[in-house]
C-alpha positions as CSV (number, residue, x, y, z in Angstrom):
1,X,0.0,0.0,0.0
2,X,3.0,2.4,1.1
3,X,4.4,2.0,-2.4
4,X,1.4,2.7,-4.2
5,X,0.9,6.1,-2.3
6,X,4.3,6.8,-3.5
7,X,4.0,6.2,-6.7
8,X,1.1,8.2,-6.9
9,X,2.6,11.0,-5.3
10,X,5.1,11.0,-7.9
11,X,2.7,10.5,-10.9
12,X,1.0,13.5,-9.7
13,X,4.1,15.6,-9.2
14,X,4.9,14.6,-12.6
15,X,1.5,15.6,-14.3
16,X,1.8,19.6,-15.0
17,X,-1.4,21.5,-13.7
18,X,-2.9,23.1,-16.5
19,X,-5.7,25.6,-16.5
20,X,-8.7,24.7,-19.0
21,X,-8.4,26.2,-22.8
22,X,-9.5,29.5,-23.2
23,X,-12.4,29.2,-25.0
24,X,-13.2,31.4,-28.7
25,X,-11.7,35.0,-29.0
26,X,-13.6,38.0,-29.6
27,X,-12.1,40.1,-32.6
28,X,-9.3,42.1,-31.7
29,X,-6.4,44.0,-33.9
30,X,-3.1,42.5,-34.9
31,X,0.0,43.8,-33.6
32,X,2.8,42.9,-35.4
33,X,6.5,43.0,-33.9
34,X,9.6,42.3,-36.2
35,X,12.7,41.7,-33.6
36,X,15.8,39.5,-34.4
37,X,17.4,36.3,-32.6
38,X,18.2,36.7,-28.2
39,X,16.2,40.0,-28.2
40,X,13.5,40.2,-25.4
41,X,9.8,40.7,-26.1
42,X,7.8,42.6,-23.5
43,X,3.9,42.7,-24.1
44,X,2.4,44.9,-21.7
45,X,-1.9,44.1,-20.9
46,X,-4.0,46.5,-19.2
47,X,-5.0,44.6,-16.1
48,X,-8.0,42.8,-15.7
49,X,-10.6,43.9,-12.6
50,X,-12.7,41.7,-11.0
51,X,-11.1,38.8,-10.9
52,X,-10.5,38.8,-14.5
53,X,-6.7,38.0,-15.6
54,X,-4.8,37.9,-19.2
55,X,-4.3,33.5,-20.2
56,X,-2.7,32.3,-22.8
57,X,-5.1,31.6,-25.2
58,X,-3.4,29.1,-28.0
59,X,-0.4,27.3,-28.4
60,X,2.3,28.7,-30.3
61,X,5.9,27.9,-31.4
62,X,7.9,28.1,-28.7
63,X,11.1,27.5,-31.1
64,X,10.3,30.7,-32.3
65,X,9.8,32.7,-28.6
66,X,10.1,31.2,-25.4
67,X,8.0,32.4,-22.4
68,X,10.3,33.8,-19.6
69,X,8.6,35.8,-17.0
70,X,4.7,37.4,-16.4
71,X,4.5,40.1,-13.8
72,X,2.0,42.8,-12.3
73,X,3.4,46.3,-12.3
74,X,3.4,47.6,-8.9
75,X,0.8,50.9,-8.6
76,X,-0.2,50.6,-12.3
77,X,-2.7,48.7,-13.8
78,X,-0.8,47.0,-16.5
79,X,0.4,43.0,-16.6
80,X,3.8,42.3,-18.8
81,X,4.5,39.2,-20.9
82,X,8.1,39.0,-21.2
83,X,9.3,36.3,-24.3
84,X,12.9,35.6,-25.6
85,X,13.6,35.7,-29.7
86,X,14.6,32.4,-29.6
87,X,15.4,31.3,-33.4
88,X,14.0,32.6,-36.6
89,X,10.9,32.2,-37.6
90,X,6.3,33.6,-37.4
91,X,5.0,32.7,-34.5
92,X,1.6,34.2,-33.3
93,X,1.1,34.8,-29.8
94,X,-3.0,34.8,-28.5
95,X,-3.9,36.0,-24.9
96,X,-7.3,36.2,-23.9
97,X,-8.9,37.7,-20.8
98,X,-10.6,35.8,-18.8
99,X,-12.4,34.9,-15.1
100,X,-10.1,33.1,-13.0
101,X,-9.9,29.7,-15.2
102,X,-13.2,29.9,-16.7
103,X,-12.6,29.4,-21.0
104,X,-15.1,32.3,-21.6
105,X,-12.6,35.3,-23.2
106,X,-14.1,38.5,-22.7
107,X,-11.1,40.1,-24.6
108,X,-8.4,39.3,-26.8
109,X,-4.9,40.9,-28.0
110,X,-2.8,39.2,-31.0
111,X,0.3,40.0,-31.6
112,X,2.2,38.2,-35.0
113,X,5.7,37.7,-34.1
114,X,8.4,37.8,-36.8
115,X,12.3,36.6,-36.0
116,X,14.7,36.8,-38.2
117,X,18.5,35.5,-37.6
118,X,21.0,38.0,-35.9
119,X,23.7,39.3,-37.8
């Protein structure tokens, strides 16, 4: 019995805890950013009330950009993404804004992100 408590302890370490999909976007413009290979990406959100928060809303290449950090802005209202360049290549980066972990977006930003090879 002991060792199937640990084992389960470990499977569920294991296991990632993922919020559930963010559900269909509401239209919203394109941003497009051009940046070259190692640069650093900030996206800067205005912040949610209510309980509403900025999610991830799709998967995209993360050979392209790699997520680093996400932070609050102390005494603003604004929530900053922050990606690495990480090889060349269109990658396009979907955020949604949502309640808690509820998959209704109330609001969407796109940005289309272009890298092209450093110099």
């Amino acid at each position: 019995m002991m060792f199937l408590s640990i084992a389960l302890v470990a499977w569920t370490a294991a296991v990632p805890y993922s919020a559930p999909p963010v559900g269909p976007l509401p239209a919203s413009p394109v941003t497009r950013i051009d940046t070259v290979t190692q640069e650093l990406i900030a996206i800067a959100l205005p912040r949610g009330g209510s309980g509403l928060m900025w999610r991830g809303a799709r998967r995209f290449d993360v050979r392209v950009v790699k997520p680093l950090y996400e932070a609050d802005i102390p005494n603003t209202d604004v929530v900053v993404f922050v990606l690495l360049a990480a090889h060349a290549g269109t990658t396009t980066v979907l955020y949604g804004l949502t309640n808690g972990e509820h998959p209704k977006a109330y609001r969407a930003a796109r940005f289309k992100i272009t890298v092209a090879p450093r110099d």
